[in-house]
PDB file of N, CA, C and O in Angstrom, chain B, residues numbered from 101:
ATOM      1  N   UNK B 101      29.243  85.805  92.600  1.00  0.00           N
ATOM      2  CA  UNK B 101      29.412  87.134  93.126  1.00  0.00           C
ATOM      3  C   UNK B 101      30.118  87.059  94.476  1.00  0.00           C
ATOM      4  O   UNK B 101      29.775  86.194  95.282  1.00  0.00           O
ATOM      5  N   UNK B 102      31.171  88.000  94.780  1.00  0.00           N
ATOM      6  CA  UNK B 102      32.040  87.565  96.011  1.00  0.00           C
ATOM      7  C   UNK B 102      31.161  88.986  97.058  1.00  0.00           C
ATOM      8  O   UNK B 102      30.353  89.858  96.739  1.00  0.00           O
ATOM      9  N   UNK B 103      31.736  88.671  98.179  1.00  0.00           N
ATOM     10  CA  UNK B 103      30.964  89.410  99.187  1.00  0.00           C
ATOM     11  C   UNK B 103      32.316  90.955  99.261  1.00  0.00           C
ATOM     12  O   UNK B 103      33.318  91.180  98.583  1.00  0.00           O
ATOM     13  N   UNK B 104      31.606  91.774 100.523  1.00  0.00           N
ATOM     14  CA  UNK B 104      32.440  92.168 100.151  1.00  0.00           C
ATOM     15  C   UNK B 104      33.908  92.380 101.191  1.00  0.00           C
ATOM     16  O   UNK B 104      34.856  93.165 101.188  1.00  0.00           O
ATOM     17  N   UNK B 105      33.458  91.154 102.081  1.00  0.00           N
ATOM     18  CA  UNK B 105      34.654  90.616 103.106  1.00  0.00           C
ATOM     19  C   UNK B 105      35.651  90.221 102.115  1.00  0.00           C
ATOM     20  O   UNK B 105      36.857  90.332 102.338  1.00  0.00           O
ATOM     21  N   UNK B 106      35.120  89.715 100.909  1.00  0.00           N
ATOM     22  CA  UNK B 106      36.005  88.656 100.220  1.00  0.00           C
ATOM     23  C   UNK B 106      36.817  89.745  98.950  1.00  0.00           C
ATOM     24  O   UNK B 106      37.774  89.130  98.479  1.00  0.00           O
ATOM     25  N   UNK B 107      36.697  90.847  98.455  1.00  0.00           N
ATOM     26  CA  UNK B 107      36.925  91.815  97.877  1.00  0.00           C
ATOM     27  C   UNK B 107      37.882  92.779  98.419  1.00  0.00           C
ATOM     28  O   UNK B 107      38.605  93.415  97.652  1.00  0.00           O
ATOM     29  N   UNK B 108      37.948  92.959  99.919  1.00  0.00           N
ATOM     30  CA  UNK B 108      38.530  93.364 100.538  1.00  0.00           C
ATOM     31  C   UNK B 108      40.137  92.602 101.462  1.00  0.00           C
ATOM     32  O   UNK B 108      41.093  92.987 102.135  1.00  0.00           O
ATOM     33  N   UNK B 109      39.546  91.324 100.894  1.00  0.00           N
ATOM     34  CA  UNK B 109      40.759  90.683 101.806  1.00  0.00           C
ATOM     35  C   UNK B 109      41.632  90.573 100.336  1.00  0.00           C
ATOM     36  O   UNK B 109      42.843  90.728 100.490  1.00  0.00           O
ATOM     37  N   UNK B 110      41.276  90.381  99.240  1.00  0.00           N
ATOM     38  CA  UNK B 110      41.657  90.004  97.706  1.00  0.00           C
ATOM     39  C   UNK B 110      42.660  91.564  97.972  1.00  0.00           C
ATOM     40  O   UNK B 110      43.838  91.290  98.205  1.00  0.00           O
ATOM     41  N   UNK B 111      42.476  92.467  97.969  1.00  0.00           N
ATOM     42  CA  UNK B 111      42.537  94.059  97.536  1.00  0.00           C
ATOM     43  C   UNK B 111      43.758  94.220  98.702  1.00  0.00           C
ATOM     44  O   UNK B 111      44.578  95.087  98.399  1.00  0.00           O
ATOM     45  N   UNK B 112      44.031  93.470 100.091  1.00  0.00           N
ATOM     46  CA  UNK B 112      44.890  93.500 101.106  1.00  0.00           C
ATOM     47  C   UNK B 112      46.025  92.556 100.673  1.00  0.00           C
ATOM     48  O   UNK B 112      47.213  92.847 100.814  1.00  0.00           O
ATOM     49  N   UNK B 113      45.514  91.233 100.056  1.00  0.00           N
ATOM     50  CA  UNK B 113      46.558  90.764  99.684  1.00  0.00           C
ATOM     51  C   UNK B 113      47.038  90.964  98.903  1.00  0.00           C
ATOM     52  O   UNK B 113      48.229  90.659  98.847  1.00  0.00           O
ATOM     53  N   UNK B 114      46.215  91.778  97.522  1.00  0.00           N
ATOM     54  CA  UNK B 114      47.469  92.273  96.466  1.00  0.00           C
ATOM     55  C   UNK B 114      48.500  93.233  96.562  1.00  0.00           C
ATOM     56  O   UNK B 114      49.573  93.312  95.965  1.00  0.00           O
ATOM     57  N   UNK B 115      47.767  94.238  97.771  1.00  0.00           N
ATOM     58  CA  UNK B 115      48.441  95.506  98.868  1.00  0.00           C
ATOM     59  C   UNK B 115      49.562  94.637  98.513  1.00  0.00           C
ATOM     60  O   UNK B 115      50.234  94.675  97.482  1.00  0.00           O
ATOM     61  N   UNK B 116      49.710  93.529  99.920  1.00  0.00           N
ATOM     62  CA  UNK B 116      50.757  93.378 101.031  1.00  0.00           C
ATOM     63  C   UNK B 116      51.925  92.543  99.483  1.00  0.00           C
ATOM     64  O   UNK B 116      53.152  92.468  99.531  1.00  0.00           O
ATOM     65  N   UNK B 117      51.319  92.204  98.676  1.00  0.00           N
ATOM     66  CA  UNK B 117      52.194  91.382  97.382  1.00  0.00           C
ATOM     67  C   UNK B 117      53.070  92.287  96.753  1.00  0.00           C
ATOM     68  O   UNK B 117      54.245  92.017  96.503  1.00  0.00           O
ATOM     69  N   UNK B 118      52.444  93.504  96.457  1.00  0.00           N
ATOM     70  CA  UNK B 118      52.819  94.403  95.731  1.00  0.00           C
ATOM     71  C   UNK B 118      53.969  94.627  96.196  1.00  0.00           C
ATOM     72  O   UNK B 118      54.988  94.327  95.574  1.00  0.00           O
ATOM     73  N   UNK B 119      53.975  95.497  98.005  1.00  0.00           N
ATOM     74  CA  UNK B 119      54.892  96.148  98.811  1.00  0.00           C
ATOM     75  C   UNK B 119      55.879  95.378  99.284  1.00  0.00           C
ATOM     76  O   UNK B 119      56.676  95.846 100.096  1.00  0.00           O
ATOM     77  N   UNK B 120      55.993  93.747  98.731  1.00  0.00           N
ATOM     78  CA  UNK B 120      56.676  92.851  99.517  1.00  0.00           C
ATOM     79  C   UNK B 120      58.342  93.039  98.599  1.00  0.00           C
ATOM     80  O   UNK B 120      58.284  93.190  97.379  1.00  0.00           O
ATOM     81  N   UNK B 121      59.601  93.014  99.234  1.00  0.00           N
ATOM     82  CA  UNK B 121      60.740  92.892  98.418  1.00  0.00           C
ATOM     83  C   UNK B 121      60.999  90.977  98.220  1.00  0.00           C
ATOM     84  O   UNK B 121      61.038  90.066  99.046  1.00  0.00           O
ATOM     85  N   UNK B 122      61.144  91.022  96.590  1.00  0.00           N
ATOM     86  CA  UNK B 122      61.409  89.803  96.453  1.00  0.00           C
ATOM     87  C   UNK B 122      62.081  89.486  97.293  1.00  0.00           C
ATOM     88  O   UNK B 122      62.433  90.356  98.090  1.00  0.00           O
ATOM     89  N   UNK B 123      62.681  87.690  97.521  1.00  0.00           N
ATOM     90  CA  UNK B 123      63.616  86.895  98.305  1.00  0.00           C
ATOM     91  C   UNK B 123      64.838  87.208  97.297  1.00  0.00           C
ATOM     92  O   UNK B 123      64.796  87.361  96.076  1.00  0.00           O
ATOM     93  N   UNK B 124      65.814  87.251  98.080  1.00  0.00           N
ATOM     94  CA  UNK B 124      67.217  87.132  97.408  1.00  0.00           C
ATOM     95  C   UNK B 124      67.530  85.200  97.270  1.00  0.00           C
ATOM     96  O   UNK B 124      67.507  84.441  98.238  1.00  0.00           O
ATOM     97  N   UNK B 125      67.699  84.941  96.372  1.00  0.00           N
ATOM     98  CA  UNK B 125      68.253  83.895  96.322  1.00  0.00           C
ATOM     99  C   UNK B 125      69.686  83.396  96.787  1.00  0.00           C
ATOM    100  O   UNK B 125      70.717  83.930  96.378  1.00  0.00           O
ATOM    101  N   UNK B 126      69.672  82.451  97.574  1.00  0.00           N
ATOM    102  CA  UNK B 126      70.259  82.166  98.566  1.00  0.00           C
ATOM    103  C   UNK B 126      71.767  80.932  97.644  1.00  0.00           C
ATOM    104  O   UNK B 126      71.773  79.723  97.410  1.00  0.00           O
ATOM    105  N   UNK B 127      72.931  82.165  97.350  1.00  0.00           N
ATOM    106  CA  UNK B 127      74.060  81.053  97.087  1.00  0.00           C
ATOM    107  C   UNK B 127      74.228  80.122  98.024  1.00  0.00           C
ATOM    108  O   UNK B 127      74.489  80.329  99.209  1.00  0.00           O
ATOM    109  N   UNK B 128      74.065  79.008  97.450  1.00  0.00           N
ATOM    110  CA  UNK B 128      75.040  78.056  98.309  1.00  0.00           C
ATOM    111  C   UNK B 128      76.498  77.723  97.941  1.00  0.00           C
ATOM    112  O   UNK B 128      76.991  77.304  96.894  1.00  0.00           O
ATOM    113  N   UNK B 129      77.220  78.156  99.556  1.00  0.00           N
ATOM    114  CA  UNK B 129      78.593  77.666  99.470  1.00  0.00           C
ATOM    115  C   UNK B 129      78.430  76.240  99.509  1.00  0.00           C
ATOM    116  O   UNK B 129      77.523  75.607 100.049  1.00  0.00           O
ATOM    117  N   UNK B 130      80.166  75.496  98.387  1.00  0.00           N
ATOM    118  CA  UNK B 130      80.189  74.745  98.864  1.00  0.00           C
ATOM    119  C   UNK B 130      80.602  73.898 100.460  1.00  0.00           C
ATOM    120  O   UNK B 130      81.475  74.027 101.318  1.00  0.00           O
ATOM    121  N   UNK B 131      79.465  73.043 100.245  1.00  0.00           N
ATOM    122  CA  UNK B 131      80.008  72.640 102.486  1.00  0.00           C
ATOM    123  C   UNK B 131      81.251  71.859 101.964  1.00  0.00           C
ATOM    124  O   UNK B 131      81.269  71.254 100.892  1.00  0.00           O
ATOM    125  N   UNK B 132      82.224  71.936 102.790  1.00  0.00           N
ATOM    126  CA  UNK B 132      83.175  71.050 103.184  1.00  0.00           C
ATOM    127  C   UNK B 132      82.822  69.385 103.575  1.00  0.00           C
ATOM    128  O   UNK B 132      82.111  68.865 104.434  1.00  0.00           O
ATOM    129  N   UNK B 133      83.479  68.983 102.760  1.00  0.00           N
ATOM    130  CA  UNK B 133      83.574  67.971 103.242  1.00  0.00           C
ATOM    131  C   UNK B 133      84.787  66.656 103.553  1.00  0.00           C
ATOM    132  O   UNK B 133      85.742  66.566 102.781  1.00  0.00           O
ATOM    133  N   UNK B 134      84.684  65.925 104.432  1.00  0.00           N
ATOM    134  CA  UNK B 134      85.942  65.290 105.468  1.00  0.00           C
ATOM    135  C   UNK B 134      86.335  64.045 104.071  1.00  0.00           C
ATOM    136  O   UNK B 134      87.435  63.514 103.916  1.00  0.00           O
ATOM    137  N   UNK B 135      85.329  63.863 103.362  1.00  0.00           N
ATOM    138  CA  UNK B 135      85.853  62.992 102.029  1.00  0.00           C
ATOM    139  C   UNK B 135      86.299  63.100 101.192  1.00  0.00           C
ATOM    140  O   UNK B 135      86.690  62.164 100.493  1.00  0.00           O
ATOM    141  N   UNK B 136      86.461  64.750 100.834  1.00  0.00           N
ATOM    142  CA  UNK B 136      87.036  65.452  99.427  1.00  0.00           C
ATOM    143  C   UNK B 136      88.199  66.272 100.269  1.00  0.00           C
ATOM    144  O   UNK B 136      88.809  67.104  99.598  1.00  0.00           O
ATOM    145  N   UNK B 137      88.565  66.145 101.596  1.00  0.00           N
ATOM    146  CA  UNK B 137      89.989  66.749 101.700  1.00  0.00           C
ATOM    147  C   UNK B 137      90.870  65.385 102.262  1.00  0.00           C
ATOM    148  O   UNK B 137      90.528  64.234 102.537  1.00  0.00           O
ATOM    149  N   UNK B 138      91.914  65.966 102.281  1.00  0.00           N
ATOM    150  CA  UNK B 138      92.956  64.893 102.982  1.00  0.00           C
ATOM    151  C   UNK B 138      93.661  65.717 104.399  1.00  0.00           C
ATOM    152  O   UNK B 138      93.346  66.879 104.655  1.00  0.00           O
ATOM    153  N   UNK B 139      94.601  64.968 105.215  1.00  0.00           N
ATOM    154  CA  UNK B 139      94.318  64.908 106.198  1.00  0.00           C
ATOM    155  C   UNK B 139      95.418  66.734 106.480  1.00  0.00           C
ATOM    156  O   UNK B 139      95.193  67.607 107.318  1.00  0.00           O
ATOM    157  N   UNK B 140      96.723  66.680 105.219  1.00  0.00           N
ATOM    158  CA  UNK B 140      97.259  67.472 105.269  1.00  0.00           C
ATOM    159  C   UNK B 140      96.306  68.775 104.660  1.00  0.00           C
ATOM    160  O   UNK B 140      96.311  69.801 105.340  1.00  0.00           O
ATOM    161  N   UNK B 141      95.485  68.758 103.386  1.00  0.00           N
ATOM    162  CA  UNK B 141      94.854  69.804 103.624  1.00  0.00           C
ATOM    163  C   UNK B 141      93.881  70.571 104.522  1.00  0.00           C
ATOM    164  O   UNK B 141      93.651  71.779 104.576  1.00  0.00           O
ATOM    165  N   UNK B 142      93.253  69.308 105.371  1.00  0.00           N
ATOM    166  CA  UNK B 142      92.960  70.384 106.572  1.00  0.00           C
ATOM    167  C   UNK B 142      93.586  70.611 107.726  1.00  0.00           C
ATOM    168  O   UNK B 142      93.019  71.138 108.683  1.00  0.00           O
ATOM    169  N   UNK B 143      95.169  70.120 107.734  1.00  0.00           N
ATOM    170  CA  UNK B 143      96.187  71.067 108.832  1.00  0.00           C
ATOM    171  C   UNK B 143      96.241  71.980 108.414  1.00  0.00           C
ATOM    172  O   UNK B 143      96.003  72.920 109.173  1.00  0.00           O
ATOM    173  N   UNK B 144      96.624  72.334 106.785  1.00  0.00           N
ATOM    174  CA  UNK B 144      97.013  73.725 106.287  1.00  0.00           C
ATOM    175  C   UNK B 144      95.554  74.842 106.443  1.00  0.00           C
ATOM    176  O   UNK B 144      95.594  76.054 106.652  1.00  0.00           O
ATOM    177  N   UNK B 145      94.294  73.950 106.260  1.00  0.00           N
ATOM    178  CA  UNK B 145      93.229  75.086 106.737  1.00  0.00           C
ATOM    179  C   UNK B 145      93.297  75.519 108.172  1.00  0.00           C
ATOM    180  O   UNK B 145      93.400  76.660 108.623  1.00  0.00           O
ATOM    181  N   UNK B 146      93.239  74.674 108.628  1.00  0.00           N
ATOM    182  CA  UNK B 146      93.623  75.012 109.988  1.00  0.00           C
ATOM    183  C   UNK B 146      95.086  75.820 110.555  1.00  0.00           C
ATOM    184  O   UNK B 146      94.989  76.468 111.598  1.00  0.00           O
ATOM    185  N   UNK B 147      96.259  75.766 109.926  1.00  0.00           N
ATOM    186  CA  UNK B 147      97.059  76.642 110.504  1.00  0.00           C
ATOM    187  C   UNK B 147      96.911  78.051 109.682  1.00  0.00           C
ATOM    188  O   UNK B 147      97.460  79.113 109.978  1.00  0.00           O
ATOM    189  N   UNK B 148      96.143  77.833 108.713  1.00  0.00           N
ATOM    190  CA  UNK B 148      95.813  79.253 107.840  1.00  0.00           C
ATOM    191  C   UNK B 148      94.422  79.899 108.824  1.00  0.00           C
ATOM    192  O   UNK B 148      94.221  81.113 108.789  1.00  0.00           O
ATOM    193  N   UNK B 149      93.877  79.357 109.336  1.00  0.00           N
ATOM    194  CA  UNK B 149      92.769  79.883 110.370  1.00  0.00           C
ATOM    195  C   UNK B 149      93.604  80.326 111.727  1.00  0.00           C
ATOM    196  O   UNK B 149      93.180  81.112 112.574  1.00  0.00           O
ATOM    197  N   UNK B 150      94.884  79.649 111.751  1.00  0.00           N
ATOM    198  CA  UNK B 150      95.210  79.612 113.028  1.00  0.00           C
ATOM    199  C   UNK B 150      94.672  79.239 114.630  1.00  0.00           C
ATOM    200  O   UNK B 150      94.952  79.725 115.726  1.00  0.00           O
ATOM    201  N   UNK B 151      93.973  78.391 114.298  1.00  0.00           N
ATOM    202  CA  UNK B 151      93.490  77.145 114.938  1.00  0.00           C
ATOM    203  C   UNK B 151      94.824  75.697 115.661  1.00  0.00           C
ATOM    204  O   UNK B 151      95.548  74.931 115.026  1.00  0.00           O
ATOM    205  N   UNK B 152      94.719  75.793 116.515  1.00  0.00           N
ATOM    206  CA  UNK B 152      96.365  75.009 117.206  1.00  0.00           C
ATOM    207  C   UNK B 152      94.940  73.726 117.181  1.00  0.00           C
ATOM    208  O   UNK B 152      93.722  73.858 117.309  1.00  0.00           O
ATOM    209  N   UNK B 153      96.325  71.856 116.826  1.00  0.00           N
ATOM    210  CA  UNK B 153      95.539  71.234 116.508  1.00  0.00           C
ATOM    211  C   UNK B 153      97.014  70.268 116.925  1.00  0.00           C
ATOM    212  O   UNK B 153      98.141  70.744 116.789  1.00  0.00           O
ATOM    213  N   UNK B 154      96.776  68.946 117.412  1.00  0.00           N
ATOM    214  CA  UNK B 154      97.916  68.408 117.872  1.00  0.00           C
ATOM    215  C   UNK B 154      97.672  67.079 116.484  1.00  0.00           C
ATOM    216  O   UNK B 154      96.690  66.338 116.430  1.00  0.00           O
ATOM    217  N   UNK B 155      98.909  67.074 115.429  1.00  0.00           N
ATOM    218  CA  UNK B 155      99.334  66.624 113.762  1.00  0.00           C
ATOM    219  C   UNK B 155      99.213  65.096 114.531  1.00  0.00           C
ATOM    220  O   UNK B 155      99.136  64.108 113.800  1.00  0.00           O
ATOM    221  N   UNK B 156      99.198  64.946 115.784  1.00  0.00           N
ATOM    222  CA  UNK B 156      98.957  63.168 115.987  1.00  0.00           C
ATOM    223  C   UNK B 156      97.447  62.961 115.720  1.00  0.00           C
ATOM    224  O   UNK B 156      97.109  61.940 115.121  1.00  0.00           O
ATOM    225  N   UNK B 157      96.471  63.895 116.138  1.00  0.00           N
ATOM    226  CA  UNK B 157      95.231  63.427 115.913  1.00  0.00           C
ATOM    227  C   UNK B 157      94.670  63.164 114.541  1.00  0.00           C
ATOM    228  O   UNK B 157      95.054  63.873 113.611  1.00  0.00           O
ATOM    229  N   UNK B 158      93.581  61.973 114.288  1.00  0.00           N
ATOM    230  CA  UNK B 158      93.172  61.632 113.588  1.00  0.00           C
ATOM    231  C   UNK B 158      92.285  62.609 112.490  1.00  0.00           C
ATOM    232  O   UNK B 158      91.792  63.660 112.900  1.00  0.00           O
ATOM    233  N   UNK B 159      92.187  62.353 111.637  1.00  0.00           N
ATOM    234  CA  UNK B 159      91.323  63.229 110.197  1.00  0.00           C
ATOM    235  C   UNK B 159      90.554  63.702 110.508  1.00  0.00           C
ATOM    236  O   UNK B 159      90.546  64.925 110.366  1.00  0.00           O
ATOM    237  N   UNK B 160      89.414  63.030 111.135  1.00  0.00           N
ATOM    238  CA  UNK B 160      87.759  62.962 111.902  1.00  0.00           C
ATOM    239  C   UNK B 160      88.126  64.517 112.906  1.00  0.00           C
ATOM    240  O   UNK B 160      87.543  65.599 112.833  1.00  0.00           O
ATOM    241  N   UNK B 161      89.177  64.155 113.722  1.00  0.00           N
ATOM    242  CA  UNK B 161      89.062  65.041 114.751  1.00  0.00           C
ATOM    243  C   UNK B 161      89.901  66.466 114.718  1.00  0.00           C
ATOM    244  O   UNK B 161      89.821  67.361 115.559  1.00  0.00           O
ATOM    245  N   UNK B 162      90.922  66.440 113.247  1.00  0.00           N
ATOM    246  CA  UNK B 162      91.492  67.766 112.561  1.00  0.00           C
ATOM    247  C   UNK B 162      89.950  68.046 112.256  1.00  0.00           C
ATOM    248  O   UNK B 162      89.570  68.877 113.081  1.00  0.00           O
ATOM    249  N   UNK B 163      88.819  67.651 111.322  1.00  0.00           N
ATOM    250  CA  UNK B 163      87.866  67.973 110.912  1.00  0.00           C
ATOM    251  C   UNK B 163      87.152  68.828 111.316  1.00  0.00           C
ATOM    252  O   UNK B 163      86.878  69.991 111.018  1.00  0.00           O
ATOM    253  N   UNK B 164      86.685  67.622 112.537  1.00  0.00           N
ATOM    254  CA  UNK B 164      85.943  68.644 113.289  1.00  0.00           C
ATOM    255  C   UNK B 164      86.320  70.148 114.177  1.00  0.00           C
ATOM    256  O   UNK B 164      85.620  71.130 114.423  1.00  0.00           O
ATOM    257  N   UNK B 165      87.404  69.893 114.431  1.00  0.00           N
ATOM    258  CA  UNK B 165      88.362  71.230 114.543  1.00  0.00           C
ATOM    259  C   UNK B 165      87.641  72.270 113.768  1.00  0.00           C
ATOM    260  O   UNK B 165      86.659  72.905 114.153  1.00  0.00           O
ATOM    261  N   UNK B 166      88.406  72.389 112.340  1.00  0.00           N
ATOM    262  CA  UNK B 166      87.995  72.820 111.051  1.00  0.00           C
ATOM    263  C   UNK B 166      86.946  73.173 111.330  1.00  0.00           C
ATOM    264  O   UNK B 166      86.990  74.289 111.848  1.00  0.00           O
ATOM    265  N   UNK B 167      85.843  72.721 111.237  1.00  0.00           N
ATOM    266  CA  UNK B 167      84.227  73.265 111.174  1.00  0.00           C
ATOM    267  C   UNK B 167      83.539  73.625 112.274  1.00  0.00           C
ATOM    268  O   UNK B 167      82.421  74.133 112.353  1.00  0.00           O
ATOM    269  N   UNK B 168      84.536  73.225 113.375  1.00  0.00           N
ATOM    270  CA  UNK B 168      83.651  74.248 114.910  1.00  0.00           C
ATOM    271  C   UNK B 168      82.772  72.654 115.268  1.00  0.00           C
ATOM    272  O   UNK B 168      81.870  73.085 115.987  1.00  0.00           O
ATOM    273  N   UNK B 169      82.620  71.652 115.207  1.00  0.00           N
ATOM    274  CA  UNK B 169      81.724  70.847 115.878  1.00  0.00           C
ATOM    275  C   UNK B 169      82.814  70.416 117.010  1.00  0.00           C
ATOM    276  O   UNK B 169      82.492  69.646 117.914  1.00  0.00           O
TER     277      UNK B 169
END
């Protein structure tokens, strides 16, 4: 036999379950990554962002350009 603290908290949580909006499920984009592009496709992301990037620097550091780090 439940008390009737315990009847009442049962009766709040089915409340608060009821009134709750499901979670949207969360697409994941795919992340970018510095191993599946080459060095010319991320100049062209980058001059398509319009992001200025000096074509001597290395992959690593077009990259990080690219993604804001």
């Amino acid at each position: 036999m439940s008390t009737a603290y315990e009847r009442r908290v049962r009766r709040l949580r089915e409340h608060v379950l009821s009134h709750t909006k499901p979670k949207e499920e969360v697409i994941n984009k795919p992340k970018l990554s510095i191993d599946d592009m080459t060095k010319e496709e991320i100049i062209n992301k980058l001059e398509g962002k319009g992001i200025e990037y000096n074509p001597r620097d290395k992959k690593e550091v077009l990259f990080n350009l690219l993604v804001g780090d």
